[in-house]
C-alpha positions as CSV (number, residue, x, y, z in Angstrom):
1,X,98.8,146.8,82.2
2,X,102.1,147.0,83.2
3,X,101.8,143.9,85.6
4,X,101.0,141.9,82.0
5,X,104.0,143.5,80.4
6,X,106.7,142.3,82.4
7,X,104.4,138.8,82.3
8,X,104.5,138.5,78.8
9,X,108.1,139.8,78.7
10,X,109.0,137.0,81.2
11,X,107.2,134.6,79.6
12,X,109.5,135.4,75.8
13,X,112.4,135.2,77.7
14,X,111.8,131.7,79.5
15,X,110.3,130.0,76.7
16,X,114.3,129.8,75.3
17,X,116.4,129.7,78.1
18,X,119.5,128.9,76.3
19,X,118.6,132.1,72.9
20,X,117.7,134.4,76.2
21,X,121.1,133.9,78.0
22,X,123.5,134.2,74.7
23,X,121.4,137.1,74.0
24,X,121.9,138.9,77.5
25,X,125.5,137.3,78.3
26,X,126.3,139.3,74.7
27,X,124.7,143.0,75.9
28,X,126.7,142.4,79.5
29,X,130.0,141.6,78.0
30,X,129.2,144.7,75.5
31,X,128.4,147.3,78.5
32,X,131.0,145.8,80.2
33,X,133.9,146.3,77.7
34,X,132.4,149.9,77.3
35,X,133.0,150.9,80.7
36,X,136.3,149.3,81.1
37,X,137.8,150.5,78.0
38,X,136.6,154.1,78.7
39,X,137.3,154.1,82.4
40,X,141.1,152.5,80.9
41,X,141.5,155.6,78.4
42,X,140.3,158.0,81.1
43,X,142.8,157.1,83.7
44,X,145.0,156.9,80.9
45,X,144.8,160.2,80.4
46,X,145.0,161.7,83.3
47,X,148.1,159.5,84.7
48,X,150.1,160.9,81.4
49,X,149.0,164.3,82.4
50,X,150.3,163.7,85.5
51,X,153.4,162.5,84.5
52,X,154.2,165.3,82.0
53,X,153.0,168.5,84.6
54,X,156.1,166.8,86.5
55,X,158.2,168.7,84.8
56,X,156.9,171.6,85.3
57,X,153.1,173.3,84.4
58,X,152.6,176.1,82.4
59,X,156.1,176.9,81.1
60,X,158.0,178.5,77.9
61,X,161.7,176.7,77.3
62,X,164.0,178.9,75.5
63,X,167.0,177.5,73.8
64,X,169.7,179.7,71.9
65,X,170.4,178.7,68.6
66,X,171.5,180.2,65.7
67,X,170.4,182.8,62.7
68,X,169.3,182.0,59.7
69,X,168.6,185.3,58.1
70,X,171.3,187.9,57.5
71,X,171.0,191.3,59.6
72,X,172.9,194.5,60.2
73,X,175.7,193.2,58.3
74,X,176.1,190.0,60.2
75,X,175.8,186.8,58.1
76,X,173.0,184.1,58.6
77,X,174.9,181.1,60.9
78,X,175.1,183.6,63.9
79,X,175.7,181.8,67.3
80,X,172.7,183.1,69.4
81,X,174.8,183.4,72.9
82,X,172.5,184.5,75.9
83,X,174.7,184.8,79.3
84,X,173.1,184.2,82.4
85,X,173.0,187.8,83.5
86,X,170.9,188.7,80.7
87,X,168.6,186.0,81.5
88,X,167.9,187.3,84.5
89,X,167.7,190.5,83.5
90,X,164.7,189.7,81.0
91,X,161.8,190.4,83.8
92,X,162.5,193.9,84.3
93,X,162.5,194.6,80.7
94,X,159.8,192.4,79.3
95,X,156.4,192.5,81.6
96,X,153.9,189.7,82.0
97,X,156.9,187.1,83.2
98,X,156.6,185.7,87.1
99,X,158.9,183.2,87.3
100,X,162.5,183.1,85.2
101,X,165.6,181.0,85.3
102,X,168.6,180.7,83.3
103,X,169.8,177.0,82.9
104,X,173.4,175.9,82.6
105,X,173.3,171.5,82.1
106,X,176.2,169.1,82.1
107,X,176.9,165.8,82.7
108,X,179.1,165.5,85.7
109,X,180.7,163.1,87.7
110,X,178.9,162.5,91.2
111,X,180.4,160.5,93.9
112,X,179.9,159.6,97.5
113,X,182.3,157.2,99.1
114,X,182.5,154.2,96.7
115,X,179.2,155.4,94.8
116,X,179.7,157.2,91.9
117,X,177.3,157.9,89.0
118,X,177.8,160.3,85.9
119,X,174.4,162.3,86.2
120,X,172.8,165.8,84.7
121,X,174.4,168.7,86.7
122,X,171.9,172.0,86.3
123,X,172.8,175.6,87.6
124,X,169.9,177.6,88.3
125,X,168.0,179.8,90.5
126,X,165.5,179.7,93.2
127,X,162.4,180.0,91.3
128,X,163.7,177.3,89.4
129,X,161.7,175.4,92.1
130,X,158.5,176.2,91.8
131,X,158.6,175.6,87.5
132,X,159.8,173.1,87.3
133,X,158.2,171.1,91.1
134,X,161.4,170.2,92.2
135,X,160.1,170.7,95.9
136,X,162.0,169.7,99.0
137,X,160.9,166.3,100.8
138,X,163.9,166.6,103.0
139,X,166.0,170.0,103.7
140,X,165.5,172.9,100.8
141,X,166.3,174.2,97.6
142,X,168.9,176.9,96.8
143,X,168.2,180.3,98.2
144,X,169.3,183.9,97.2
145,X,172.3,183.7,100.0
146,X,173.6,180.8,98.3
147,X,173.6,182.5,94.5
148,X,174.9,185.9,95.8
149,X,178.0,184.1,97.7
150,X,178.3,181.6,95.1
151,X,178.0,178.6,97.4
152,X,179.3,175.1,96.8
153,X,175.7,173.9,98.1
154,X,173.6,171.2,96.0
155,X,169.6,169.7,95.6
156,X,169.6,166.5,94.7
157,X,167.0,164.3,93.2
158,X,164.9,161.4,95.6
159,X,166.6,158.1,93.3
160,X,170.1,159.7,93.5
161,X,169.8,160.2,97.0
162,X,169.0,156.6,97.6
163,X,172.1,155.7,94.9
164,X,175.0,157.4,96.6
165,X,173.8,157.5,100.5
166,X,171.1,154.4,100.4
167,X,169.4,154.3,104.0
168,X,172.3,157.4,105.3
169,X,170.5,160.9,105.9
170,X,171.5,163.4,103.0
171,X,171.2,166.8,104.2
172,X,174.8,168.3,105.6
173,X,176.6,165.6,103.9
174,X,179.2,166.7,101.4
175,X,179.2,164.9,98.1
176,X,181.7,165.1,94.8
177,X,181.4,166.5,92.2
178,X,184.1,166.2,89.4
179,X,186.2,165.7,92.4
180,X,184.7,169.4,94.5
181,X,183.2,169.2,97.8
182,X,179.3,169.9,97.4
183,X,176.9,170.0,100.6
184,X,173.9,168.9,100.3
185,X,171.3,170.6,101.5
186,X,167.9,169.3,99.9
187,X,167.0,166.3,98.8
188,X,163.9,166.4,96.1
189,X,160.2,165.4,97.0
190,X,159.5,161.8,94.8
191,X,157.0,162.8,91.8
192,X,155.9,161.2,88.0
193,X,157.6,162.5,85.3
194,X,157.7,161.4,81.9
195,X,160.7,163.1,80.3
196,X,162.9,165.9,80.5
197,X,164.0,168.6,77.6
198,X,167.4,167.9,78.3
199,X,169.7,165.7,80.4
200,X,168.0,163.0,82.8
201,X,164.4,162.9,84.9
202,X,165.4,165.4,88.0
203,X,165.1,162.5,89.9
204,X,168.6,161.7,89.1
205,X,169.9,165.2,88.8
206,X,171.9,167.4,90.9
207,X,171.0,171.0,90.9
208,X,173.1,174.3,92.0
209,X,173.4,177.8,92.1
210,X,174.6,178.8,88.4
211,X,176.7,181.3,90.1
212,X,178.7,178.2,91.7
213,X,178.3,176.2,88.1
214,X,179.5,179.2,85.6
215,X,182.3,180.1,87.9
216,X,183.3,176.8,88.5
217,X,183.4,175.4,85.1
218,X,184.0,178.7,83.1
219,X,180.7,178.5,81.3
220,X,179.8,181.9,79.9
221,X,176.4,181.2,78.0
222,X,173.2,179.4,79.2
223,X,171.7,175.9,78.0
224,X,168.7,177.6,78.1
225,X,166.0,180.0,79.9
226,X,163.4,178.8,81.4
227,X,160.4,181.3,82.3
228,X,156.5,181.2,83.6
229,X,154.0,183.7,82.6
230,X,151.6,185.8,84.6
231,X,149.1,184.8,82.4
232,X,149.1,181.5,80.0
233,X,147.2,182.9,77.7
234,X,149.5,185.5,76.8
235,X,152.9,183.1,76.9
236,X,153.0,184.1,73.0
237,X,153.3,187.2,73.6
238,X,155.3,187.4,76.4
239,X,157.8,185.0,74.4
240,X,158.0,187.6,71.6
241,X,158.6,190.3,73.3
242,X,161.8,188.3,75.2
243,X,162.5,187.8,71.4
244,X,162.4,191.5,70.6
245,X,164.7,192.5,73.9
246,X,167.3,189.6,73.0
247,X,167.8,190.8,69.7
248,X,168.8,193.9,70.2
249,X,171.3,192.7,72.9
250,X,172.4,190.2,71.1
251,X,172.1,191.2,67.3
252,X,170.1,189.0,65.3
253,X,166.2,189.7,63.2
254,X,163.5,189.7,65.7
255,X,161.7,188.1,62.8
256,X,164.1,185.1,62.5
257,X,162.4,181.9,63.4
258,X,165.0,180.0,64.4
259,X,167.6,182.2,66.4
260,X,165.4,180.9,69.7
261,X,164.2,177.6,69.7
262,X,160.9,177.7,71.9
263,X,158.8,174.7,73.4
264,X,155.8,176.3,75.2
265,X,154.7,173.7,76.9
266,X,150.8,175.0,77.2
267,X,150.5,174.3,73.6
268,X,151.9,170.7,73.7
269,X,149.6,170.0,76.3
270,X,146.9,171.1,74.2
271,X,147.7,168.9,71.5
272,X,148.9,165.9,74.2
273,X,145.3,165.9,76.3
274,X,143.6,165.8,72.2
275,X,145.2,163.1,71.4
276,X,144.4,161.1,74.7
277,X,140.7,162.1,74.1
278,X,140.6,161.0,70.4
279,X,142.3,157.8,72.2
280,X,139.9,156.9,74.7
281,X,136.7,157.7,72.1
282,X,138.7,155.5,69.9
283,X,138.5,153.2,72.8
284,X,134.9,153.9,73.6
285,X,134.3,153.1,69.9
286,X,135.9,149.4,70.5
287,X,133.8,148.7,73.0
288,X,130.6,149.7,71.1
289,X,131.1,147.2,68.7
290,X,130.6,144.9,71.1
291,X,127.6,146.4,72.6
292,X,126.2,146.7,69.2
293,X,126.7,142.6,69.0
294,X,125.1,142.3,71.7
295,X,122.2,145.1,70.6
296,X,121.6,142.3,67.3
297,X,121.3,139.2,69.2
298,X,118.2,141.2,71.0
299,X,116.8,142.7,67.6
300,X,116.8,139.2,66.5
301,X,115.1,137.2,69.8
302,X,112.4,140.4,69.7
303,X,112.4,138.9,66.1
304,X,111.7,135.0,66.6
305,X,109.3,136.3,69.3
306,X,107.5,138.9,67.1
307,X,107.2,135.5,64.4
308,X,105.7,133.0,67.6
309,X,103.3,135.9,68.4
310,X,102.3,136.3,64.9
311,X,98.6,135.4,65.6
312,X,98.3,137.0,68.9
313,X,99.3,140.3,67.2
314,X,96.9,140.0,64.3
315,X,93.9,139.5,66.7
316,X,95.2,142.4,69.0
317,X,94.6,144.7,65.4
318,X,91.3,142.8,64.6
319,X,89.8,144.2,67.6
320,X,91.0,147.8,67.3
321,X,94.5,147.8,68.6
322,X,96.5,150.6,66.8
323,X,99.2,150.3,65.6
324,X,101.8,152.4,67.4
325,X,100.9,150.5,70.4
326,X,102.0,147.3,69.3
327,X,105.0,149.2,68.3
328,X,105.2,150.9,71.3
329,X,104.4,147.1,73.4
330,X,107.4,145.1,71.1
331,X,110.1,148.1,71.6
332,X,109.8,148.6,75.2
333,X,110.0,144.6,75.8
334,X,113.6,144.6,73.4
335,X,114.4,148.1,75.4
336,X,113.7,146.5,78.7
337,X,115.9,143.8,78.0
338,X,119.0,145.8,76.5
339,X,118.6,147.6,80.1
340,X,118.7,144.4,81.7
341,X,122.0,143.4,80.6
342,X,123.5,146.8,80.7
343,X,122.5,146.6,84.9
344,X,124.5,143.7,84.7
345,X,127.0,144.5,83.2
346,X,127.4,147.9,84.7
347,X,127.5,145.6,88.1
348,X,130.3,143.3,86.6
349,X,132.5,146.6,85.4
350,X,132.1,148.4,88.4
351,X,133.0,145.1,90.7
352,X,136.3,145.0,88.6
353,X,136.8,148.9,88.6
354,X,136.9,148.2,92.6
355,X,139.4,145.6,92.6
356,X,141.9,147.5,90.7
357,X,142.0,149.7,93.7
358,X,143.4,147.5,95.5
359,X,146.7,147.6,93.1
360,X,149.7,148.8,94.9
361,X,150.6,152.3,93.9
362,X,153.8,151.9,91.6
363,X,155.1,150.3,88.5
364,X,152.1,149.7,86.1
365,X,149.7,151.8,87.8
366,X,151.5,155.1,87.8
367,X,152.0,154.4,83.7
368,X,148.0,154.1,83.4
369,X,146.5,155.0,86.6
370,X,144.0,153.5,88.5
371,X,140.9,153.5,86.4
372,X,137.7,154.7,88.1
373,X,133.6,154.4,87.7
374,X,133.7,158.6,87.0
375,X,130.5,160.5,86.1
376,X,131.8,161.0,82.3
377,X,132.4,156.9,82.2
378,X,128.7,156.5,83.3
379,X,127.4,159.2,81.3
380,X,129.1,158.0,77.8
381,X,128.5,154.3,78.5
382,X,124.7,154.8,79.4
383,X,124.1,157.0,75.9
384,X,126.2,154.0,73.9
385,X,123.4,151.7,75.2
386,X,120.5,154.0,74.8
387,X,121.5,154.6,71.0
388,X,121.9,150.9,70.5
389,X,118.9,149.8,72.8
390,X,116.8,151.7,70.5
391,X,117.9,151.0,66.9
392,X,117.7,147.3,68.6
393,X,114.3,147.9,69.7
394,X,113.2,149.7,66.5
395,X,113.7,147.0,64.1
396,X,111.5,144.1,65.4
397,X,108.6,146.8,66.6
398,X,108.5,147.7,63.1
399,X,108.0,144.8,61.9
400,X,105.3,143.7,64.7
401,X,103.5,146.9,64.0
402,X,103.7,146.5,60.0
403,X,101.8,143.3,59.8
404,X,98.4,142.6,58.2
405,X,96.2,141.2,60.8
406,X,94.3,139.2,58.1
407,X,97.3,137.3,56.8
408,X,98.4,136.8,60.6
409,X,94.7,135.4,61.6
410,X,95.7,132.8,58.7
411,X,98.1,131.2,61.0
């Protein structure tokens, strides 16, 4: 039975060479442009994901602002002024908060010999670090010796290292900044990042104690706070209740909405890794389209061939064939073929996929990453060309299976 099968099917398929080969060379390029375009979005994705936990994962920014509703007698246009020692003091008052950082930024001028650049200049502390992944590749980061003693010690990013000192070794050389001797003594570890909140990509930034920054430049209130909660969940919470403690410091309604201005960054990732999915089933979409082309041209060969087989059909139902199983016989030859060239296809796709591996790492590839033959790629790609294989199949069974065996003996 099943030997006759493929016999007839191969037997429909030569009989056109030239219908049989557009028809296949139309579900290939279909599966194909499904897999690439979904394997595209996916890495897509993930490399923007990438990019934006470089500046740090799981963080709440806090930037001082000003009131806009009147309280205890003060009018609304209140500076909100939060000094660094308040900052820091936040974590014994509010719970829930493991990591916290006030933030001093200015652009400063940075020079080394002849080099000389006007960068981002941040004063923070050492958990700074670990928020926001400025990790050492060379030396370390500021410690608690250097904030207590107010060292003129700097951590510099990886592409201003290369800018001022090119091929010299960083660490223990003194650089200048608005014309003080710094040491450096770190020199960041290279990583994506897409954009920074304020100032330059830390790759370009030089970052010290704020004990050394507010005492050097007289700057008595922070950029802004920067903090980590135990639990991400909760970072609402957590942020209202630093809202609650700085207001009655400071002296503003805990129920103003725009004394702080926040950026939890949990929530924009949220809304960030939506869009990218909405993206690549957009994408996914696309590339259906073409698969459903593709899914036409073999509802209309199964068609033509239904219409040469006319008489054949009409003697099968003569002799007692039902009729389900010439629907059953027509839609697995149009299924077998939509398989066909989706193997194909998938083989084409997954050649390509390969190649792109062998990209160097940099430039274009760390924008949209390297995209890859994933289980979720395979998984959405083989469903497109189920659904379409069988509304394909479907339409000329239908018609093989609706037809009056007298009229097709007339033939």
């Amino acid at each position: 039975m099943i030997g006759i099968f493929f016999r007839n099917l191969f037997r429909d398929l030569v009989r056109q060479p030239m219908r049989t080969a557009l028809t296949l060379s139309g579900v290939i390029w279909g599966t194909f442009s499904v897999v690439l375009l979904l394997a595209f979005g996916d890495s897509l994705s993930k490399a923007q994901i990438k990019r934006f936990h470089g500046m740090g994962q799981g963080i709440v920014l806090v930037f001082p602002s000003q009131t806009t509703l009147p309280w205890q007698g003060f009018l609304r246009g209140k500076p909100v002024r939060v000094t660094p020692e308040m900052a820091e003091d936040i974590p014994d008052k509010v719970p829930g908060i493991e990591l916290l950082s006030p933030e001093f930024v200015g652009g400063r001028l940075i020079r080394y010999g002849r080099n000389e650049f006007r960068n981002t200049v941040r004063g923070v502390n050492p958990q700074f670090e670990l928020m926001r992944n400025t990790i050492a590749a060379k030396g370390r980061f500021i410690d608690p010796e250097d904030m207590a003693e107010r060292k003129r010690v700097c951590f510099i990013g990886d592409v201003l290292a290369t800018d001022l000192f090119g091929t010299e070794e960083p660490v223990g050389r003194s650089i200048f900044i608005d014309t003080v001797p710094f040491t450096v003594v770190g020199v960041m570890r290279a990583k994506l990042q897409s954009s920074n909140y304020n100032g330059q990509r830390d790759e370009r930034c030089v970052f010290m104690p704020w004990t050394t920054y507010a005492s050097l430049y007289g700057t008595k209130f922070v950029s802004n706070i920067i903090f980590r909660p135990r639990d991400l969940g909760r970072s609402k919470a957590v942020m209202e209740a630093i809202k609650v403690h700085l207001s009655k410091i400071i002296g503003f309604s805990p129920a103003d909405p725009d004394a702080l201005g926040v950026w939890d960054t949990l929530e924009f990732e949220k809304q960030f890794t939506t869009f990218f999915l909405a993206f690549t089933i957009f994408l996914g979409v696309i590339g259906s389209f073409t698969l459903l082309v593709g899914g036409i041209g073999v509802a209309s060969i199964m068609r033509v061939v239904v219409d040469e087989r006319t008489r054949e059909i009409g003697v099968k139902l003569a002799v007692g064939a039902r009729r389900r199983t010439i629907l059953v016989q027509f839609f697995s030859e149009s299924f077998v073929i939509m398989l066909l060239g989706g193997l194909v296809g998938f083989g084409f796709s997954t050649a390509v996929l390969q190649a792109t591996k062998a990209f160097p790492k940099g430039g274009f590839t760390d924008f949209i990453g390297v995209p890859v033959l994933n289980p979720l790629v395979i998984v959405s790609t083989i469903l497109i060309l189920l659904a379409i294989g069988v509304v394909a199949g479907m339409i000329p069974a239908r018609t093989a299976a609706s037809t009056d065996p007298i009229e097709a003996l007339r033939k």
